[in-house]
Each structure stands twice: as structure tokens, then as C-alpha cells.
N, C-alpha and C positions, 0 to 999 in steps of 0.2 A: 504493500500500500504506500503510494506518496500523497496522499493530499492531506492538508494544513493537519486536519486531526490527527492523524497517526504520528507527522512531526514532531509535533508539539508532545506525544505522549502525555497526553495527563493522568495524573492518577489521584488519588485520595489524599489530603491537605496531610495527613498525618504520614504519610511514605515522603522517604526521601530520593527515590528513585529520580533519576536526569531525566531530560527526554535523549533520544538515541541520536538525535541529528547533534547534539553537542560533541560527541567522540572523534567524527569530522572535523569539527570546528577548530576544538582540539590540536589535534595533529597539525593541520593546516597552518594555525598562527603560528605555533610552535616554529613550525621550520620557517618562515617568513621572520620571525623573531631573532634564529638563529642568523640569518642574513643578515637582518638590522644591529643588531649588538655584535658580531662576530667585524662588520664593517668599523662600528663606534668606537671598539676596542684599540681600534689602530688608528684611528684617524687623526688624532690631534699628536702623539708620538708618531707617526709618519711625517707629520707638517713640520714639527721644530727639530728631528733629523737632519746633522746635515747632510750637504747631496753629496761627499766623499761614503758614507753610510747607505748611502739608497733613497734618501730622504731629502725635503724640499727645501730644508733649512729657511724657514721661516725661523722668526722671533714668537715667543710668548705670547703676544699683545696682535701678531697676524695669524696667527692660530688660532685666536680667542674670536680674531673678528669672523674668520669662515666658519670656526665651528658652529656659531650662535645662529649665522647668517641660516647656515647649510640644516640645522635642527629644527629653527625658526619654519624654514621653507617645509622640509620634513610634517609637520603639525598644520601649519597655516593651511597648505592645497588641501588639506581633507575639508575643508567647506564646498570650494568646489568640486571633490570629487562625493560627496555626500550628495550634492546638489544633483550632478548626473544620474547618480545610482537612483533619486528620488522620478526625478523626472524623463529621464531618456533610458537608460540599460537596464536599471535593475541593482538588485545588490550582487545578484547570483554573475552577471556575466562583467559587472565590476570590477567583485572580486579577482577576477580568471586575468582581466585587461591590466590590472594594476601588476598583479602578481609578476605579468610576463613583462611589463616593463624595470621592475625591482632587478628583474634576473639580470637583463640586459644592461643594466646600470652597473651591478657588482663587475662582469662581466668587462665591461670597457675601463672600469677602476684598475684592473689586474695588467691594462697596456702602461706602459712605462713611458710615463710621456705626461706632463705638467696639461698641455689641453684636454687628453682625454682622463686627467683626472678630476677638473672640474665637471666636464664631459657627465663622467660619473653621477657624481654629483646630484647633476641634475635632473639624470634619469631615475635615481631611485629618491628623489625627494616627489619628481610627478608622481611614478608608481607608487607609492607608502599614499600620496593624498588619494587616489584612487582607492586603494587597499584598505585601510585602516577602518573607515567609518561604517563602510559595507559590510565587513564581516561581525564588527560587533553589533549593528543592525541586524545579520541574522542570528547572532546566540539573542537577544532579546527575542525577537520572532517565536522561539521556542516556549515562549511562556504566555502566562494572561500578566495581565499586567497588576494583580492581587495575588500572584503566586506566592506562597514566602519559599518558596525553591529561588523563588529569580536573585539572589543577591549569594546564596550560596554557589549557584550555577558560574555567576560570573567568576566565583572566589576560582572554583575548580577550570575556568577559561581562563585564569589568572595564571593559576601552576604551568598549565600548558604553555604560555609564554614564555615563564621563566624557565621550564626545561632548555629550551630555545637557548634563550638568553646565558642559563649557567655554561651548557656546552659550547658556544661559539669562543669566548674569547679564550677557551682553555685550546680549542683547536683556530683557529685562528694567529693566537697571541702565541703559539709554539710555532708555525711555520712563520709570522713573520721577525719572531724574536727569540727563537731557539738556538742555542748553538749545534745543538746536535742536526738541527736541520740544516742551518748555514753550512756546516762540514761537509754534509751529506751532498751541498748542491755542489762546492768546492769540488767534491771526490769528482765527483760528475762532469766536471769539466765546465758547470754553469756558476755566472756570478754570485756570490754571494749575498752581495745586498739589492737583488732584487727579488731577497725571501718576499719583502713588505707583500708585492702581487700576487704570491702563494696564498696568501690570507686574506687577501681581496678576494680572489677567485674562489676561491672554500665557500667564501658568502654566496656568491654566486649559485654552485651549488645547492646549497641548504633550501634557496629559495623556490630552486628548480622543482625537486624534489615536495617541497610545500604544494605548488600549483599543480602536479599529479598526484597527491592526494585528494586535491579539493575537487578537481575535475572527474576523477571515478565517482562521485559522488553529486556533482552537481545536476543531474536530472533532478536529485529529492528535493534540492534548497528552490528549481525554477519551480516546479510543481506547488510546494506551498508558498513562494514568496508571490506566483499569479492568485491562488485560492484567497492570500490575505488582501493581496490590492480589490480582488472581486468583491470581499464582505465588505472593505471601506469605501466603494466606489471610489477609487484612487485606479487610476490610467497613465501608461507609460507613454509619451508623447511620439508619435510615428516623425516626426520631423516635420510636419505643413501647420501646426500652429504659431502664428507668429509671436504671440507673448509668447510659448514657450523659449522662442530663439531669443526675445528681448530680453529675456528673465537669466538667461544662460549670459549672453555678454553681462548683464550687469553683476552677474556673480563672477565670474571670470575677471571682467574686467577692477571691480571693485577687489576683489583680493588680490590682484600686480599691481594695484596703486598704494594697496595698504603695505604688502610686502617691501615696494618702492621708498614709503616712507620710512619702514625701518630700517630699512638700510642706509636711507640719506642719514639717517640718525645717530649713524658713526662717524658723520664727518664735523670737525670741529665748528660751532656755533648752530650743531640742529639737534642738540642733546633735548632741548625740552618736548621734542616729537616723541619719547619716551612717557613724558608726564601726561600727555592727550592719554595714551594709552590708559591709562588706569583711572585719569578722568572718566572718558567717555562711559566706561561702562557704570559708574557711579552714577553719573547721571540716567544714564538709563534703568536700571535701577528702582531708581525715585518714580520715572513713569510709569513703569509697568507694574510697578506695584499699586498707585493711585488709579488703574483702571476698573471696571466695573466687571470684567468677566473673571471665572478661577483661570481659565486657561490664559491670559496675557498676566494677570499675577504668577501663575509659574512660570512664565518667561521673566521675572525679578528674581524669585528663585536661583533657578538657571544662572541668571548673571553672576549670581553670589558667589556659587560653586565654579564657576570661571574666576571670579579672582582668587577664592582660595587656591586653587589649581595653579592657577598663573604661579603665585608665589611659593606655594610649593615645590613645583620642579623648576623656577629658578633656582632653587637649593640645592637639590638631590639633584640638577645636571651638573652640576661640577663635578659630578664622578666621572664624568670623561674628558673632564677639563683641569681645575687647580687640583681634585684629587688623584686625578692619573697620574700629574706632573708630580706632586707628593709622594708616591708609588716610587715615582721612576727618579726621582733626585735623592727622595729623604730619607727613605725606609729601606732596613735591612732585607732585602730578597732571595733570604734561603731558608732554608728549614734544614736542621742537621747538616750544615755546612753546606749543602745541594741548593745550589742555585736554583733560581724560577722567572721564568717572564715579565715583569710588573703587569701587562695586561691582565695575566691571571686575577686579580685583587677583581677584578671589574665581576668574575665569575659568583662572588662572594653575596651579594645581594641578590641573583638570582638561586643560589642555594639556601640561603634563609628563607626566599616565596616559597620555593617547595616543601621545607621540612614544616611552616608555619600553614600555608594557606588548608591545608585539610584540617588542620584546628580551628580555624580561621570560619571555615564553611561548614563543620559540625558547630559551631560555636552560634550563627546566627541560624543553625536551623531549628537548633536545640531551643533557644530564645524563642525565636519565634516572632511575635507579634512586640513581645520583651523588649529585644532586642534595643537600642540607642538607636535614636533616631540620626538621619542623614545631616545635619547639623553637626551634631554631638562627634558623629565617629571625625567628620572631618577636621574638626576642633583638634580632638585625640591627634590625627595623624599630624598635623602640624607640630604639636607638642613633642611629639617624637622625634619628629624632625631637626627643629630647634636644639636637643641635646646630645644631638648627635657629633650638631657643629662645636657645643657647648665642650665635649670632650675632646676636640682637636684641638681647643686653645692649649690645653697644658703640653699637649704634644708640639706640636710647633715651637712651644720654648724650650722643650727637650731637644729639636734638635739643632741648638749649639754647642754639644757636646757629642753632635757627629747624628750618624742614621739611627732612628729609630728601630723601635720593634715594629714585627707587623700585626702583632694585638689587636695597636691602636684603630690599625684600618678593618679589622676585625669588629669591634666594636659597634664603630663606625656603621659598618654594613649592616648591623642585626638592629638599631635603632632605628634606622633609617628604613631598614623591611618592617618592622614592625610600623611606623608609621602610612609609609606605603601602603599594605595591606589594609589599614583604616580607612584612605582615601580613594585609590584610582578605581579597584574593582567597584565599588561602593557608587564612586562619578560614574562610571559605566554605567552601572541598572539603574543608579538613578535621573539620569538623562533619558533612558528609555522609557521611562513612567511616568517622568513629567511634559516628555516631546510630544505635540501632536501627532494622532497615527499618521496624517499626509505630510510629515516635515521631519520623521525621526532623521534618516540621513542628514539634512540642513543641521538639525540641533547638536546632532552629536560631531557634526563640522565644526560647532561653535565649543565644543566642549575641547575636541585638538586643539581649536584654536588657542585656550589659555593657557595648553603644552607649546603649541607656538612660540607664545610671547615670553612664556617661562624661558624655552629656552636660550632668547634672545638675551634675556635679560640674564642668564648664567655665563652667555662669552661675553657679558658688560661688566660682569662683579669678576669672573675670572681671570680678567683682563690687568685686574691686580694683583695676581700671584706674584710671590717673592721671596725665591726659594733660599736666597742671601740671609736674610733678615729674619731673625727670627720673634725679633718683637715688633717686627712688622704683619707677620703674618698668624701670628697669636690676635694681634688684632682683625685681622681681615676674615677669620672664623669668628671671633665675639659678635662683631658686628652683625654678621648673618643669622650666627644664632638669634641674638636678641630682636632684630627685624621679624624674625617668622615667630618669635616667641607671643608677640605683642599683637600680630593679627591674628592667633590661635584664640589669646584671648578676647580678644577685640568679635571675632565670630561664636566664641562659645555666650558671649553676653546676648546676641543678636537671634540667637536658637528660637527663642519663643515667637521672634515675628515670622523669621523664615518660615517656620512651620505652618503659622496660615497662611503666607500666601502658595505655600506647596499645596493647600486646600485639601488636605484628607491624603496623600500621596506620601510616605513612608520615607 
């Protein structure tokens, strides 16, 4: 059977049984995850390499601006690609469209050559805007939207990620920063420092392998994702509608101008195009909440959990950024004398999602209706967050007395998942429950989008790093702690309005 019912699997409120179309889903991120993180892992240590090593020999500070830019891009195109899968393809042939461009991107990353590494770039920041919004679009699909499975489901679409995620930079971050690899290319008669390609290409892979699982399987997802458009009367547009095509440039077009501007935003005297940033949605905000229907009051909602978000993985992306560079300058990288990757560290936070997130999803099934509301947990995840950074100040002044231990980034990474798992699976279902049926793709654009901006804002704050100084950079952790410390609390005060204007919506 493929149609919507069987999909969805429902069963009795008291089973915790999934539906079966998540197993797919599953697999599928996973390896697309593996792709994205297996790439992130090397990115910004590829760029301040220098090109005697294989590497672009950038500075700090031009590392910091591609990566923000390149992450930024990463998150922002899922509006417009939420917007297609809504209105032209579908989520189901989306997905397949993204995915093959992601390959393609890894793919031309692993030529050895400064253009087709931007090249890259570019290709897998289209395919992720395409990919991303779509699929978590169809794990919502899978449910009603009063399910109390739906925030567990996401937790266990969560793990699947982070499998992804744990295994890329440990294979990745070994062929491009292995020596046992290097030797191996050496023996071989091939350069040595163009392992970095080896671990582009792996990505490559992983991705490959993602889009043939989803595809043995995509007849089930087209089959219910037409069954659901038919109950909401929602229509894929054949191409002869012209507001449909008006409606497509103006998303199209409005997100190259937004992207446009944050970009200009790096150049000296156009810093305060940062400040509109967290303006505008403030102000928006205030509107939507002041309207008269529940559904534009949870678009204030909505906004909310975009700025929490925002500020959230401006935080937590420095782990590909000041904290990579910590890894690779500051910290002892051996265990019993055996040296390791620094990429390896990046592996760390996705092995705390998986050993956490099955507690995590027995945790709120157990709960139930109990549970902390979506305010509350996001407040939690912040706070986590905050002392994560909180515990690298004393580290940072430790290391004037040479490299530290690798504990600390130990640490580090289990506060940091634990706060994680409070917020993003949580943003997931909770986007899908507050988005109108005919606009989920658009909303959950908007929901990347505060990963966007996040991550913009992570090559702006990392752009300080300063591996010299160490009572520089004991500062440069206080600071960030204490910034996310003070809108955790700043949102857990605000929980009682939130909550009505999410109007009955968990």
C-alpha cells in the first residue's frame, strides 16, 4: 500500500511505534549529512593551509569571511528551495534534484584548482537549499499534527543525521589529514598534499549513495505527498500560471538581494546591515502578533524561534570555525602518544546526538503531553549552550603554558549536544505545526533561514580568533557565553506570551 494512510502508519496514542516511511528518511539524511559535515570538517583548515601544504593559505579573518558567507548561503537558498518544492516539484522530486546537485558540488570541490573550489561551493550551497527543507517536510508528513510521536520522530530523524555527521569527519579528516594516508599517496607515486581532494571526494560519495536510497523508495513519498496536496486542495503549478512565475522571481529574487546584502556587510562602513537583521524580524514580531487571526499570531511565534535559532548556531558554528582552529593550534592531538586529525574533534558532537537523542525521544514520549513546552526547551538549549562557551574561558588561559588537553573540547561537545538536542529537532516539529498546510516548505525556508544568519554571524564573531593571546581569547569565549546566556533568559521570561500566540500548538 502507498497512499497517505498506510504512510503515515498511525497507531494508538499510547504505542510508540514510527511510521515506516521514516526508516527512509533516515538513511537518506544521514548520508547527505555525511556529505555536509564530512565537507565542513575540512573547509576552513583547507582555506588557512598554506599552498606549499595543498592548501589556499588564506588568513584567519578570509577564512572566516567564506566560511560565514559559504554556511550563510548553505541555510538562506532553503526559502527558495522550500518555495519550489511548495509550489512547482514537490518535496518528493526536490529532494532527488537537490540531492544530485550536492553530489556534483562535492565532486568538482575534489579538482584542484582555487575556481572550481568556489565552483564547489556553490553547487552544494544550491543543492542543501533545495534538499534540506523538503525532506524535513516529508518526516512531518508522516504524522497528524497532534501526534505526541511527532517531536520524538524528529529526535530519532535527528540520530540519523548525526550518524552522518559522526562518521564523515573521522573519514574525511583521515584522508585529508592523515599521515598514514599522505605516505600511502607518496608510496604511490601521487602528491601528497592533494590528500585535502581525497576528503572532498569521500563527501561526494556519501551523498551519492544518500540519493539511491531515497530514490528506491521515492514512488511511497510521491504517492502520499499527491494524497496530502488532494485533502488540502493545494496544487503543484504546471508552469502557465503567471502569479505562480511572479511569486517565484520574487522569492528568488528577494533572497540574492538579501544574501547580496550580507555580504556587502563585510565590507568596511556596511556593518550596520547586520543590525536590520535582527531589527526586522523584531518588528515583525510586534505585527503578527497584534493580528486578529491564531494563524498570523503563529507567524510571531515562528519569528521568535528564528531568533532564538539565529543566535544559537551563531554559537555552536564556531565549531568549524574558532573551534576547529583551537583543535588545530591549541590542543594536544593524541591519545596515548598516537596522534589524531584535529578534524576528528568535529566527530564529537555528533556522537553525543546519538548516544543522547534515544533518551532524548523516550524522554518526551514518556512525558507526553508533560512534557516542556517549545519555549521552555528552547530557553534550556540556549543555556547549554552559553556554558559550554563558559568552560573554554579557563581553557584558553590554560593555554599559555602550551596545548591543552583534549577534555576540554570534550566537554565542550557534550554541552553543546545537550543543548542542541533541546532546540533544533524541537525547531523542526515545531515549524511543522505551527506552518500553514499550503506554506510548510516556505516556513521551514524561514526556519534555515535563522541557520543562515546564524551562520553569518559565526564567520563575524570568529573572525576574532587569536590563537597568540590568551587573555584575548579567554575573552572572546566570555563574551559569547554571556550574549546567548542573557537571551536564554531574556526568552524563558517571554514563554507565557509565546505560548498564546502559538494558540493551542505545543
Amino acid at each position: 500500500m502507498t497512499d497517505g494512510a498506510a504512510l503515515r502508519d498511525r497507531v494508538p496514542a499510547g504505542r510508540e511505534r514510527q511510521p515506516r516511511g521514516l526508516r527512509t528518511l533516515f538513511f537518506t539524511e544521514l548520508w547527505e549529512r555525511f556529505s555536509y559535515y564530512g565537507m565542513r570538517a575540512l573547509l576552513v583548515l583547507f582555506m588557512v593551509t598554506p599552498h606549499e601544504q595543498g592548501g589556499l593559505g588564506f588568513t584567519t579573518a578570509q577564512a572566516a569571511v567564506v566560511y560565514g558567507n559559504y554556511t550563510m548561503a548553505v541555510y538562506m537558498l532553503a526559502i527558495p528551495g522550500g518555495f519550489i518544492a511548495d509550489r512547482w516539484l514537490g518535496a518528493t522530486r526536490t529532494v532527488m534534484l537537490g540531492g544530485g546537485i550536492i553530489a556534483l558540488g562535492h565532486f568538482t570541490l575534489a579538482l584542484h584548482a582555487t575556481a572550481t573550489f568556489y565552483a564547489g561551493l556553490v553547487l552544494v550551497a544550491l543543492g542543501t537549499g533545495l534538499f534540506k527543507p523538503s525532506i524535513s517536510a516529508l518526516v512531518g508528513s508522516l504524522y497528524e499534527r497532534d501526534d505526541e510521536r511527532r517531536d520524538a520522530g524528529f529526535s530519532i530523524f535527528y540520530m540519523g543525521i548525526n550518524i552522518g555527521a559522526f562518521l564523515a569527519p573521522l573519514v574525511t579528516g583521515y584522508l585529508a589529514q592523515g599521515a598514514g594516508f599522505k605516505a600511502g599517496l607518496a608510496s604511490a607515486g601521487l602528491d601528497p598534499t592533494s590528500s585535502w581532494h581525497y576528503g572532498f571526494a569521500a563527501a561526494g560519495v556519501g551523498m551519492a549513495i544518500g540519493l539511491l536510497v531515497f530514490i528506491r523508495q521515492s514512488q511511497l513519498f510521491d504517492d502520499a505527498e499527491r494524497s496530502a496536496r488532494a485533502g488540502a486542495e493545494i496544487t503543484v503549478d504546471d508552469g502557465h500560471d503567471r502569479h505562480a512565475w511572479r511569486d517565484t522571481v520574487g522569492i528568488v529574487g528577494g533572497t540574492a538581494l538579501l544574501a547580496a546584502a550580507m555580504v556587502a556587510s563585510d565590507w568596511p562602513g556596511y556593518g550596520w546591515l547586520r543590525a536590520v537583521v535582527l531589527t526586522a524580524p523584531v518588528v515583525a514580531i510586534v505585527w503578527f502578533a497584534t493580528r486578529p487571526t491564531d494563524e498570523q499570531r503563529r507567524i510571531a511565534a515562528i519569528l521568535v524561534f528564528f531568533l532564538a535559532a539565529m543566535i544559537f548556531w551563531a554559537i555552536f558554528e564556531q565549531a568549524g570555525l574558532s573551534i576547529a582552529l583551537f583543535a588545530d593550534q591549541l590542543t594536544l592531538n593524541e591519545i596515548g602518544g598516537i596522534a589524531f586529525p584535529s578534524a576528528w574533534y568535529l566527530a564529537l558532537n555528533s556522537l553525543f546526538v546519538i548516544m543522547l537523542a534515544p533518551a532524548f525521544a523516550a524522554l518526551w514520549t514518556r512525558m507526553g503531553r508533560a512534557q516542556p513546552s517549545s519555549p521552555v526547551k528552547f530557553a534550556l538549549g540556549l543555556g547549554f549552550l552559553a556554558s559550554s562557551f563558559l568552560l573554554m574561558v579557563p581553557a584558553a588561559m590554560l593555554t599559555a603554558a602550551g596545548k591543552v588537553s583534549p577534555l576540554w573540547l570534550v566537554g565542550l561537545y557534550f554541552l553543546q549536544t545537550v543543548g542542541e538536542l533541546l532546540l533544533s529537532p524541537v525547531g523542526l516539529s515545531t515549524m511543522t505545526k505551527l506552518a500553514p498546510v499550503r506554506a510548510t516548505g516556505l516556513v521551514l525556508g524561514i526556519w534555515f533561514l535563522g541557520s543562515a544568519f546564524g551562520n553569518k554571524l559565526a564567520g563575524v564573531l570568529g573572525a576574532g580568533f587569536q590563537s597568540s593571546d590568551p587573555e584575548a581569547l579567554s575573552r572572546f569565549f566570555f563574551d559569547q557565553a554571556l550574549f546567548v546566556g542573557v537571551a536564554a533568559l531574556f526568552l524563558l521570561a517571554l514563554t507565557p506570551l509565546i505560548k498564546r500566540w502559538m494558540g493551542g500548538v505545543r
